[in-house]
GUMI-993328 format. One record per residue (C-alpha): residue number from 1; residue in three letters; x, y, z. Coordinates in steps of 0.02 Angstrom, whole numbers, plus 50000, padded with zeros to 5 digits. Layout:
BEGIN
+------+------+-------+-------+-------+
: resi : resn :     x :     y :     z :
+------+------+-------+-------+-------+
:  NUM :  ALA :     X :     Y :     Z :
...
+------+------+-------+-------+-------+
This chain:
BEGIN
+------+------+-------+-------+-------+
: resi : resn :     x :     y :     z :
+------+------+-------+-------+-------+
:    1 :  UNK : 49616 : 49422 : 50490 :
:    2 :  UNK : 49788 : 49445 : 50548 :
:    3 :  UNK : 49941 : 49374 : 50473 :
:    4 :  UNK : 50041 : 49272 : 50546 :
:    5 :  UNK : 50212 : 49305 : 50619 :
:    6 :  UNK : 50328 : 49253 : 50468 :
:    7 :  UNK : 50188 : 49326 : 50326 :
:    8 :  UNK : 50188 : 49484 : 50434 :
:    9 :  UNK : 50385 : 49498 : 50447 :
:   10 :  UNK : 50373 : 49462 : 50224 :
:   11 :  UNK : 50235 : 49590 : 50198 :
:   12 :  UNK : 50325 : 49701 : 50316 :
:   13 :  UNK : 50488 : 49677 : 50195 :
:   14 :  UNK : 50388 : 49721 : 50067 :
:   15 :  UNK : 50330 : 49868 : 50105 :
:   16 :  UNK : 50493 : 49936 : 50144 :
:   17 :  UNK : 50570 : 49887 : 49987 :
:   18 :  UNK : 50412 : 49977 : 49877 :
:   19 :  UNK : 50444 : 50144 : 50013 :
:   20 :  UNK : 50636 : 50123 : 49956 :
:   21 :  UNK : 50611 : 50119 : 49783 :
:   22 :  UNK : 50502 : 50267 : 49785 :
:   23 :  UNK : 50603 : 50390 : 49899 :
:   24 :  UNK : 50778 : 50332 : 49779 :
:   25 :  UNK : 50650 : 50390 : 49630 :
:   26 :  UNK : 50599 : 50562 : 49703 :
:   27 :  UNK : 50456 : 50527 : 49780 :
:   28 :  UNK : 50388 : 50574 : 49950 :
:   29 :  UNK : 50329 : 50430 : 50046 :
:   30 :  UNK : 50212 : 50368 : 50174 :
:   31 :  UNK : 50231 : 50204 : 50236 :
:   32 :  UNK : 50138 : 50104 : 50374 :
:   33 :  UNK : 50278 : 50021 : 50444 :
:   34 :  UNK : 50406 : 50071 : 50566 :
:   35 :  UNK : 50530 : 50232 : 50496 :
:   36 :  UNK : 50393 : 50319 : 50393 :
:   37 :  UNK : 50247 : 50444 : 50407 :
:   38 :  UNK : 50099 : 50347 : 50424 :
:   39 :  UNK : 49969 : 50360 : 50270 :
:   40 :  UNK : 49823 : 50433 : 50316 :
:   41 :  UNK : 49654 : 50320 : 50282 :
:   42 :  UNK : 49568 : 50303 : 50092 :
:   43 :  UNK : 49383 : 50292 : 50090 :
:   44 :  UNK : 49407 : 50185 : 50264 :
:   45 :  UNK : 49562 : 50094 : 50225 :
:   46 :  UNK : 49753 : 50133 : 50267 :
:   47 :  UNK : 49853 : 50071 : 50116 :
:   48 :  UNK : 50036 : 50020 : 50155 :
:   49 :  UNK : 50110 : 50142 : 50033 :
:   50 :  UNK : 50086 : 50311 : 49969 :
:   51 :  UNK : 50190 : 50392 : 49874 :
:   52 :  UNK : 50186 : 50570 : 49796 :
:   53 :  UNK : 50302 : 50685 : 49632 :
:   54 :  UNK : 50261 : 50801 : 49514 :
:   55 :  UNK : 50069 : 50805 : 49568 :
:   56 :  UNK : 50022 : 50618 : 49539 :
:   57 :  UNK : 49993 : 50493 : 49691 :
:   58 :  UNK : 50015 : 50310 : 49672 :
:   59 :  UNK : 49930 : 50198 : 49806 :
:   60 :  UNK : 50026 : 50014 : 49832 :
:   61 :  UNK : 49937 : 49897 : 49949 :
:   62 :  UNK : 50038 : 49742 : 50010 :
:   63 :  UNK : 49938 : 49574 : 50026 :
:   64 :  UNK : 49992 : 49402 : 50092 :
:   65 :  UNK : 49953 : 49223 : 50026 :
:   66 :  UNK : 49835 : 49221 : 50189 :
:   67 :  UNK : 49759 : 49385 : 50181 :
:   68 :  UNK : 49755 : 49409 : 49976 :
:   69 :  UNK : 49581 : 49350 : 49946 :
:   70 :  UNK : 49479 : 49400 : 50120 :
:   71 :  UNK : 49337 : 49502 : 50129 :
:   72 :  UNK : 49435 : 49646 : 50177 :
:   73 :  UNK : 49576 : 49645 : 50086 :
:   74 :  UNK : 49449 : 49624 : 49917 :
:   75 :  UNK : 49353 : 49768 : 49977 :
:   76 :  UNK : 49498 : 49878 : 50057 :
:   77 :  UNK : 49564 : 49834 : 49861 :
:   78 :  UNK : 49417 : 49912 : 49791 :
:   79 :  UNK : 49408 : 50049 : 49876 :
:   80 :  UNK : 49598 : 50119 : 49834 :
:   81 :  UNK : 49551 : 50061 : 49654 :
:   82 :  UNK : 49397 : 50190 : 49648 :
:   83 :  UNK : 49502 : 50319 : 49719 :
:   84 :  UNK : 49621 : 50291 : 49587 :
:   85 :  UNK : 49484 : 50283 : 49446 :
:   86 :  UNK : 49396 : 50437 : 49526 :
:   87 :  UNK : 49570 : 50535 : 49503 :
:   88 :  UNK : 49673 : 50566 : 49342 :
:   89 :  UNK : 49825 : 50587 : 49451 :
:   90 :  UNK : 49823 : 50436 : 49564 :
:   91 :  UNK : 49864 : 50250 : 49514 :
:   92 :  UNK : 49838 : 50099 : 49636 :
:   93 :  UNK : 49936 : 49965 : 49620 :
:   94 :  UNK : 49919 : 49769 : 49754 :
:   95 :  UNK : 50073 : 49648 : 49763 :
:   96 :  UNK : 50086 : 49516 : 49854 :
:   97 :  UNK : 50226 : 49462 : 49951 :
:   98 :  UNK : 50288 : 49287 : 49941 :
+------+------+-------+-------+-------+
């Protein structure tokens, strides 16, 4: 399902905001908006955010009210959330974007 224009423009914000935060904290970041290397895919999934220091990886995924509870977003959820249990030095973390 895709979002629509003013959901995409919010999750979009979003994203940058988390990729902000990250790169004023140290981290290196890959983003999958506009300005940013690209995250590579997750057990099938791209997440929006993926940021790495001092040997840990954190995983953010950015929903919408519209695309929060799909089939895909629940199971592109679950799959950075068994990457992250699978790993002692990655954490996943959703928001959703209001």
């Amino acid at each position: 399902m895709q979002r629509e224009h003013e959901a995409q423009a919010k999750h979009d914000e979003m994203v940058g905001s988390i990729a902000r935060d990250f790169v004023k904290k140290g981290f290196r970041v890959k983003a999958d908006i506009e300005g940013y290397e690209r995250p590579g895919m997750i057990r099938g999934y791209r997440p929006d955010v993926i940021a790495f220091k001092d040997g840990q990886r954190k995983i953010v995924e950015v929903e919408t009210a519209d695309t929060s509870k799909t089939s895909r977003a629940v199971k592109q959820q679950e799959a950075f959330r068994a990457e992250a249990d699978n790993s002692e030095t990655t954490t996943f973390t959703k928001r959703v974007a209001k």
